[in-house]
N, C-alpha and C positions, 0 to 999 in steps of 0.2 A: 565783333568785339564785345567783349560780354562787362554788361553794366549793373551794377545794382544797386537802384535807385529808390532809398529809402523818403519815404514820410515822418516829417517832425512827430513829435506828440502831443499830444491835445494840450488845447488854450481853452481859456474861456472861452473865448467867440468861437472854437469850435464845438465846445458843448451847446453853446447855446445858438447855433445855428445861425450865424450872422457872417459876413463874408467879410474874410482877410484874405489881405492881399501885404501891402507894405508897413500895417501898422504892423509893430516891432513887439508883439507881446510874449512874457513869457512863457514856457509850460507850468500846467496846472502840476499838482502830485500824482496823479495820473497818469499827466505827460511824463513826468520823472519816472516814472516805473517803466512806464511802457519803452521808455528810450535806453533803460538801464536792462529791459530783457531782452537786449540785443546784443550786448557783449559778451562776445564769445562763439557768437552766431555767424557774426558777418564776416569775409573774406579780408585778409589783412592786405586788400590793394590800395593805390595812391586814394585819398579821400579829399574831397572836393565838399563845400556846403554851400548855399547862400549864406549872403552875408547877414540875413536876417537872426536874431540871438535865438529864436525857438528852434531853428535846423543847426544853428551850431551848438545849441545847446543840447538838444538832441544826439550829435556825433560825438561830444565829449564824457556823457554819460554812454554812451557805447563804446567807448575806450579808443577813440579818436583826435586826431588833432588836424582837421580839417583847414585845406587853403578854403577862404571865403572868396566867393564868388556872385559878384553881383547879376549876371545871366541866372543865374539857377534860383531868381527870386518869383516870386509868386506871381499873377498878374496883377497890374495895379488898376484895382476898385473904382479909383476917383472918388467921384461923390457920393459912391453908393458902398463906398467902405463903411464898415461894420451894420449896414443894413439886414436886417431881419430877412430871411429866407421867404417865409411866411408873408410878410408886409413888401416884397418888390412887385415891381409893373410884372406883369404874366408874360408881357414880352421881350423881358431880360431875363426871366426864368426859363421861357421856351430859347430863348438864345445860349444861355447857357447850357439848358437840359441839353440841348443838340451838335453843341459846343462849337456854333455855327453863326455870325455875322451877327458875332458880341462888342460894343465898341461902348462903354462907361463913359457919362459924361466926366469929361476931365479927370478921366485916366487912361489907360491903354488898349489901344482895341484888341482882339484873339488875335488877328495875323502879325500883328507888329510883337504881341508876346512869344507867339509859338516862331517866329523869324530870329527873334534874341535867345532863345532856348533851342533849338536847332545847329545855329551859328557856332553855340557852345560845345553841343554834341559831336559836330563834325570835325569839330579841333581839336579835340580829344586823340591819344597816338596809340593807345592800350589802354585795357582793362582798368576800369574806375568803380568807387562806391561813393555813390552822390545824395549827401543828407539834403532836401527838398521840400516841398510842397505839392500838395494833389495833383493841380492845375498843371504843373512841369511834368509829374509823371500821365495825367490824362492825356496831356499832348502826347507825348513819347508812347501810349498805347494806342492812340488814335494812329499815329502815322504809321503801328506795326498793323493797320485794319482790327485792333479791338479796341474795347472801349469800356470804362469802371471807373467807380473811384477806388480809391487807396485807403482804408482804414488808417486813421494817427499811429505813428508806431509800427508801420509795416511796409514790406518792401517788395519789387516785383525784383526778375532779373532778367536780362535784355540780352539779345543778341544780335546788336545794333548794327544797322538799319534793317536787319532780317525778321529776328521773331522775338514772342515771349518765352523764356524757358523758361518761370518760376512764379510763383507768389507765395513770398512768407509775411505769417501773420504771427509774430511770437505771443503767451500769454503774460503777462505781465504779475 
């Protein structure tokens, strides 16, 4: 079933390298360009977004009107939301870098996110365009055996549960 599963546009906290998960922030002007050089690009099939305002806000500057969907939200940080990249323990970095036995105090561990992101994939009946976050689509690469992040503003395309067939990266 073939998906394509876009990346919001850039926030602050992704410029400035701090991790988001369920804070609800908007996109930068950046973000707005980069979301708005996607219409016209993407496939006019059913569209789907987290319910978070930078991925629907994301879908509506690509000419979208996305059902929200609370599965297709980022993971949730806890207490190490909006933490600096640079400034975490080396062992939630290596748990992340490897994207392997990450559990945030008081927030969500990787298996109980990538299970709530899954659950949603597999109930899926056809061809979807899913406005997202990194973290949803790094799982979804991880389980086709690759593994990347997503540039803000850019989208892979899936051949779910098979393979990857794509990555676009529009210029903005």
């Amino acid at each position: 079933m073939e998906l394509w599963l876009v990346r919001h546009g850039e926030t602050l906290w992704n410029r400035e390298g701090r991790l988001l998960g369920w804070t609800d922030l908007p996109l930068t002007p950046l973000g707005e360009a980069q979301a708005k050089a996607l219409r016209g690009v993407l496939p006019g099939l059913p569209a789907f977004s987290s319910d978070l305002l930078r991925a629907q806000r994301t879908a509506e500057l690509a000419g979208f009107q996305p059902q929200p969907v609370f599965a297709l939200r980022e993971i949730h940080f806890g207490l190490l939301e909006g933490a600096l990249w640079q400034e975490l323990d080396p062992a939630y970095q290596e748990a992340l870098l490897r994207f392997q036995g990450f559990a945030p105090p008081g927030g969500e561990s990787l298996e109980a996110f990538q299970e709530r992101v899954f659950r949603f994939l597999e109930s899926l009946t056809g061809p979807a365009l899913l406005f997202t976050h990194g973290g949803v689509i790094r799982a979804a690469l991880r389980a086709l055996g690759e593994d990347g992040l997503v540039q803000p503003g850019s989208a892979v395309v899936l051949d779910w549960p098979k393979r990857v067939l794509d990555r676009l990266i529009p210029n903005p």
